[in-house]
N, C-alpha and C positions, 0 to 999 in steps of 0.2 A: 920394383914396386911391391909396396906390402899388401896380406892379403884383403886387408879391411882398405885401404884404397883402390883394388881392383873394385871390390862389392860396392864400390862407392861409387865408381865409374860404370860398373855395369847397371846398376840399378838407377840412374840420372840418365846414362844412354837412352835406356829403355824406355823410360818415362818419358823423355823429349820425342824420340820416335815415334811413341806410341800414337802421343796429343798429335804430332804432325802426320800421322798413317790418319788417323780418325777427322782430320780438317780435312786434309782431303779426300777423303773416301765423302765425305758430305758436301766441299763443290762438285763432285762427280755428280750425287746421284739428288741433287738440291730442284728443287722447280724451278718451270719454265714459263715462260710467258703459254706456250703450246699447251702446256699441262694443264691449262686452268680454264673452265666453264662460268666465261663472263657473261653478266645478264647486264642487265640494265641498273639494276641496283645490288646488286648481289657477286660475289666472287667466289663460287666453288673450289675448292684445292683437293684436289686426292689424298690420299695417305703417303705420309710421307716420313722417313727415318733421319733424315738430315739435320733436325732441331735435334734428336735425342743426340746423336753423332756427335755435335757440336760442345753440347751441356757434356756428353763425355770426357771430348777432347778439352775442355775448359778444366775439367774437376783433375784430370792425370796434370796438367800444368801449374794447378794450386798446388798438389803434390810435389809435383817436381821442382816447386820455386822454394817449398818450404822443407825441404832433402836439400837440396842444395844452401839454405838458410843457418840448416841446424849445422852443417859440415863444416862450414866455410867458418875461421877463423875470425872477429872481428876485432879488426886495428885501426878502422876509419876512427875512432874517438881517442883513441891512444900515438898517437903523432908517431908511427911506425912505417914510414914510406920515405926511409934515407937508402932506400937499394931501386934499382930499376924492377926488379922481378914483383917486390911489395906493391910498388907501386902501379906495376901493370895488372896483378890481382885486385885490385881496388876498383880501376880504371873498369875491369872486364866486369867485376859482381856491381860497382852502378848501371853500366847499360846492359849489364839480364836485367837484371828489374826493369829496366826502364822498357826493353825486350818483352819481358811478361807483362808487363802492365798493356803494353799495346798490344799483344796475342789473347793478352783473357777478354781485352774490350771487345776486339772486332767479333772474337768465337762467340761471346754473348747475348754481341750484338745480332750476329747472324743466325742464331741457333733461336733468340726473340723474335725476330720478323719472320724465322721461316713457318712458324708455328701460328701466326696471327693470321687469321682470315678476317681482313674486315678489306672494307673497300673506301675510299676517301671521297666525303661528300663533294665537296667544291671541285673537284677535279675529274672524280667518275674513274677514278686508277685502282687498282689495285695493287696491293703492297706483298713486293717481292724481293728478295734477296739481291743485293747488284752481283754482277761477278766477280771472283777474286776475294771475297767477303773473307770465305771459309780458307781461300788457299794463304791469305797474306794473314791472317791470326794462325795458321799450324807453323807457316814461315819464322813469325815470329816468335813463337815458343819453342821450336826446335833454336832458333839463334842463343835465344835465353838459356836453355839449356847446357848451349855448347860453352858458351859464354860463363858459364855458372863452373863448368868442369874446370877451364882454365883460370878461374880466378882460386879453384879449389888448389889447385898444381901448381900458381905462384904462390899463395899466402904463407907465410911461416907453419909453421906448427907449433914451434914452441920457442916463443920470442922469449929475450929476458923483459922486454916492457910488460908483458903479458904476465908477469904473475902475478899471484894474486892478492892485492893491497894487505891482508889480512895479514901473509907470511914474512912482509917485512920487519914486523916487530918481534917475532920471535915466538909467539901465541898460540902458532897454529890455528888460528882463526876465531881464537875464544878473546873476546871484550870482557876484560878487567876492568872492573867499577873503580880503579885507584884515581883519584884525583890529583894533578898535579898541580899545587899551588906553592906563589912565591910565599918565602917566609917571611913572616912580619918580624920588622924590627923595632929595635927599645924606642924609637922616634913617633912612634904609629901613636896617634890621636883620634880620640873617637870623632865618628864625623857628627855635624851638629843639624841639628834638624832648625828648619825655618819654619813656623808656623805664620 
């Protein structure tokens, strides 16, 4: 393993870990129904760290989707999945996304209501956090994560469909203004306008 793919791994580790250490360090220490000073119209909440927890572990997994984003080879629009390994790379970077899209909703979601003190008129409740809120969004960003490493470890690195449209002409990537037109022959008649 070379060393810019170890740093690749350590630091996508780290980051999926981290978002997942900090979701749950926030169902730990999130409210309770016992925690709260219910009045009659009113819902007191103590101080609580569990929203910022949450808004953290959300922001390390926007990081860690788009580390993982920058790294990962893109072949899905270049029809590059004639091997099993291409194609299980492919397979693994749609469901991390699909992975982080449901870990950033739920962290966001729960890291919103844990921070909202209001109380629900028609009902007389107050709005609390369900359980599992914080644990199943760290769940699912650590998945994405992992998910993200292994699409990094099957994708090519340097496919021959992958290169780059510019080098097949010879150019180096610099656009010649030359125009390529047929030649006109002694047959050619002007065309005639209709008024």
């Amino acid at each position: 393993m070379g060393m810019s793919k170890a740093w690749v791994f350590v630091v996508v580790a780290f980051l999926g870990v981290a978002a997942a250490v900090l979701a749950f360090a926030a169902e730990a220490i999130k409210l309770k129904v016992s925690d709260m000073d219910i009045t009659r119209f009113k819902c007191s909440y103590p101080s609580n760290p569990a929203n910022i927890l949450g808004y953290m572990a959300v922001a390390l997994s926007i990081i860690n989707q788009i580390a993982i984003s920058a790294v990962v080879p893109c072949c899905c629009s270049r029809g590059c999945t004639e091997n099993v390994h291409t194609r299980k790379g492919v397979v693994c970077l749609s469901i991390s996304w699909v992975g982080y899209i449901l870990g950033v909703t739920l962290l966001s979601y729960g890291a919103s209501v844990s921070s909202r003190q209001q109380i629900l008129g028609a009902t007389r409740f107050c709005i609390i956090v369900k359980p599992g809120i914080f644990a199943a969004g760290g769940i699912c960003a650590l998945v994405a994560g992992i998910l993200g490493l292994c699409s990094y470890n099957s994708l090519p690195k340097n496919h021959p469909q992958l290169a780059p449209i510019a080098g097949q002409y010879s150019q180096d990537g610099i656009a010649m203004g030359n125009p390529h037109f047929f030649p006109m022959t002694s047959g050619y008649t002007k065309q005639q306008q209709y008024v």
